[in-house]
Every structure is written in structure tokens, then in C-alpha cells.
N, C-alpha and C positions, 0 to 999 in steps of 0.2 A: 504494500500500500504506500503510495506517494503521500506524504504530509506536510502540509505549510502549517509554521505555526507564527504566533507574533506575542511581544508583549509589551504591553505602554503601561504597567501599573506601578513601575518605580522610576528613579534615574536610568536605571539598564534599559534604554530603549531596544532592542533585538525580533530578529526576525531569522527564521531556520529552516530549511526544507531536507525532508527525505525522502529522496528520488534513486529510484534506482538501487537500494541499502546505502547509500549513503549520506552525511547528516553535512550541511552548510551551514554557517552561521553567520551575522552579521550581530554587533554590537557597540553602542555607544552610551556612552554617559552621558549625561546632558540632564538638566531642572526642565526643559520648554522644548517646543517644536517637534515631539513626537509624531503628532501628526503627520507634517512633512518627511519626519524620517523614515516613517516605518515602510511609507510607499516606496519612498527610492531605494529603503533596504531589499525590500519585494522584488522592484526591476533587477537588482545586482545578482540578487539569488536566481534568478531565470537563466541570466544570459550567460551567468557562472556554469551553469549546470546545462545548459544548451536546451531549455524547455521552454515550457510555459502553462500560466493557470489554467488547459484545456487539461495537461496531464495530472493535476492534483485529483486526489479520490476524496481528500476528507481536510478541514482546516480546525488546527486546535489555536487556541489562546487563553494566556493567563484573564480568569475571569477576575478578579481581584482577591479579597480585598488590595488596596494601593493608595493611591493619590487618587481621588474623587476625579478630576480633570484626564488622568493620566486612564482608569479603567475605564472610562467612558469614552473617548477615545477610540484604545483598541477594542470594545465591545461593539461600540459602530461601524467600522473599517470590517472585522470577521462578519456582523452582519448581511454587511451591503455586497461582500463577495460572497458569501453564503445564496443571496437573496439570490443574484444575478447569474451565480452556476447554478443553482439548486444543488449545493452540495450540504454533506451531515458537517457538524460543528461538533466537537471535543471542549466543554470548558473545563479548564486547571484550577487549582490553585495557585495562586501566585507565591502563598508560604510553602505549599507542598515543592513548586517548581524550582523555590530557593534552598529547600531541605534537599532535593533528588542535586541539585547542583553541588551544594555545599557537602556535601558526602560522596559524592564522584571525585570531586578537586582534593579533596581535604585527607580521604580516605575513611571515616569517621562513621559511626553507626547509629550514633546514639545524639540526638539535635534536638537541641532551645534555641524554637527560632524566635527572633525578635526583633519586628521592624516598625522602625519608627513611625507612627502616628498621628505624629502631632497634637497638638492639645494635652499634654503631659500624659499619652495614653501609647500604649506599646500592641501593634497586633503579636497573635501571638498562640503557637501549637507547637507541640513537641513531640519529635520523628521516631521512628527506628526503621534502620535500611537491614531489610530481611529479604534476601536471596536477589541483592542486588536494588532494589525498589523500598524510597520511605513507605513507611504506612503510620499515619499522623494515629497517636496514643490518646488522643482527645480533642475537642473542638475545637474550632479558632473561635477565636474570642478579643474583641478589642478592651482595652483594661489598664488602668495605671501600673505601670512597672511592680507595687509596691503587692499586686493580687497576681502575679507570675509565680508559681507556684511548682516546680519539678514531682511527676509520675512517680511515687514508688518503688519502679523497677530497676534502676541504675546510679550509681553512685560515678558513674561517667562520662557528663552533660558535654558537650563542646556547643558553647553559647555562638550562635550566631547570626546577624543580622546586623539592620542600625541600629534596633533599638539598643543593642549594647555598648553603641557608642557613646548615645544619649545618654542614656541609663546607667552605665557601667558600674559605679560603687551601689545603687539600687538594686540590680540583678546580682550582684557576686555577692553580698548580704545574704541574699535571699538561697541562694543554691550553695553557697558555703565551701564543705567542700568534697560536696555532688558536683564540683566543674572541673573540667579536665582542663580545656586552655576557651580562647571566645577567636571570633573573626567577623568584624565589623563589616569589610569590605566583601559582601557575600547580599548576591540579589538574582531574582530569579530570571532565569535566562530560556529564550524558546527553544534551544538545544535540548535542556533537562523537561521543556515541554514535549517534548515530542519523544520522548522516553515514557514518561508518564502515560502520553494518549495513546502510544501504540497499543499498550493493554487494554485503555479502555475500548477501543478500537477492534479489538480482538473478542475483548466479551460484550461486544452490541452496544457499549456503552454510550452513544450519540444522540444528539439533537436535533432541532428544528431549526433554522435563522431565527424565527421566532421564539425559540424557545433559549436562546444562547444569551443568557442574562446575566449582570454582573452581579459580583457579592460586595458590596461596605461594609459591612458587619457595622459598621454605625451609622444610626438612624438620623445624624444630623451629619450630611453629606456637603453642608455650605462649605467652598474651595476658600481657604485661607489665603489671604492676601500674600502673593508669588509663589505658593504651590501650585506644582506642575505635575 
């Protein structure tokens, strides 16, 4: 199965395709201009790969939660190509997506993710990579630093996210010395998406354009003045 994916719900703006078994990426940092980026990231991955959106069978994207501005965004963009191929949608999570990344690079099995927020509030789920794949130990949940709370099961956390940048003597308080080491500069990438959707991809797990809807986990979605 050929898969595009995208994702605007942090600074990592990215976009990834898997064509043929193998995975492209494209990645930038940036607060603003998502929008603009993700498209031209889109063109580059085509013409790299010698295709085009006729050969895609399915599009994933990080659904959020993220930046209000930033998941809505890539929510409308997977839409509207969704709409126009009639093709099935995959949505991620965006902490799951930064967990499957942060545990690939890192090496690492055991994740506190924690990204930054805004509004003194941290999103926030915590992973284990079992036979290769996170699988989130309980909900995401948007929450002040100080209600981060570590699973039971492991005395070997690797903190990762912004919110541990923001947070850092709050979270390392809090997990003691249930942490093993942290890594700040850790955000979810369409690479680690399309890891994720190839499964769900495999157990039927798809949607409708309509039905490829974002997550905030918070109920006051107003975009903070220069959040992107």
C-alpha cells in the first residue's frame, strides 16, 4: 500500500510517503507557514519518488492534539485531498506519532510524552514500544505539569517532549527516580506516521474525509496570540 502522510500539529512541519516499500520524508521546523509548507513538501515527495497523488491508496495524518492553528491546518489539507481522490484517511496521534518517533531514534521502550501546551498545561500519554510499535498505557489528556503522573509499571520513564523543556524541575519532581534520562527536542514526524497507519491500514482501520476529524483535547481551542 502506497501512503502519504502529513503533519502541521507542532513546529515539525513534515510530510512522508510510502511508495513502492519505501519511506521519504521531508521536515522543517518552523512556528508559521505550515500551510504553505506542507504542499510544497507534497510536490518534492512526488517528483523524488517519480509519482504522483493518482498512485496513493490511503492518506494518514497526525490528527492532533497540537497547536489549534497548526491541527487544523493539516486536518483540512488530508480532507480536501481525501475529498477530491475519494481516498480512506488514517488519523494518528500526534503524541502516539512523537512516542513511535522518539523510540525509533532514541532506542527507548518505555515514554513520558510531554508537549507543550500552552496555558501552563502539558498534553500528555505515556508509551510502551512492544514488538516494535508504542501502545499508549493510558489517555491523552491535556493537564498542568503538576497532574503528570507515571503508570505503575516501570521504574524506567525517558521523558520526552517540550513539555519537558517547559516543565523540567515540575516533571522530574514528579517521576523522581522513575526517569531514566528526558529529550526535549522530540516531535512527531509523518515518517513515525506512516508506521503507525500501516497497521491500522492492515486491520480496516480507516475513515471517511468526513469523518477525519481533529483531536484538542481542550475545549477552549482560542489560538494564542503567535501560536502556530
Amino acid at each position: 500500500m502506497n501512503i502519504l502522510a502529513l503533519d502541521t500539529c507542532t513546529e515539525a512541519c513534515s510530510a512522508a510517503l510510502l511508495y513502492q516499500g519505501q519511506v521519504i520524508e521531508r521536515v522543517e521546523i518552523t512556528q508559521r507557514g505550515h500551510s504553505d509548507l506542507i504542499l510544497g513538501m507534497m510536490e518534492s515527495l512526488f517528483k523524488e519518488a517519480g509519482t504522483d497523488i493518482t498512485t496513493v491508496d490511503a492518506i494518514a495524518f497526525g490528527r492532533g492534539p497540537g497547536s489549534f492553528t497548526g491541527v487544523r491546518v493539516g486536518t483540512g489539507v488530508v480532507q480536501g485531498i481525501a475529498f477530491a481522490r475519494e481516498l480512506p484517511v488514517i488519523p494518528i496521534s500526534s503524541l502516539a506519532a512523537l512516542a513511535q518517533d522518539a523510540a525509533d531514534t532514541l532506542d527507548v521502550d518505555n515514554l513520558a510524552v510531554a508537549m507543550d501546551a500552552r496555558m501552563g498545561e502539558v498534553y500528555s500519554c505515556h508509551y510502551q514500544r512492544q514488538a516494535g510499535l508504542v501502545v499508549a498505557l493510558d489517555d491523552e489528556r491535556v493537564c498542568p505539569p503538576e497532574q503528570v503522573t507515571p503508570p505503575a509499571i516501570s521504574d524506567d520513564w525517558y521523558g520526552v517532549g517540550t513539555g519537558w523543556g517547559s516543565y523540567d524541575n515540575i516533571l522530574r519532581e514528579t517521576f523522581q527516580n522513575q526517569l531514566s534520562a528526558i529529550s526535549v527536542e522530540q516531535y512527531p514526524k509523518a515518517s513515525a506516521i506512516i508506521k503507525l497507519a500501516e497497521v491500522e491500514a492492515k486491520a480496516g482501520r480507516m475513515v471517511t474525509a468526513e469523518q477525519a476529524l481533529p483531536v484538542y483535547l481542550r475545549n477552549n481551542v482560542a489560538k494564542k496570540k503567535g501560536e502556530q
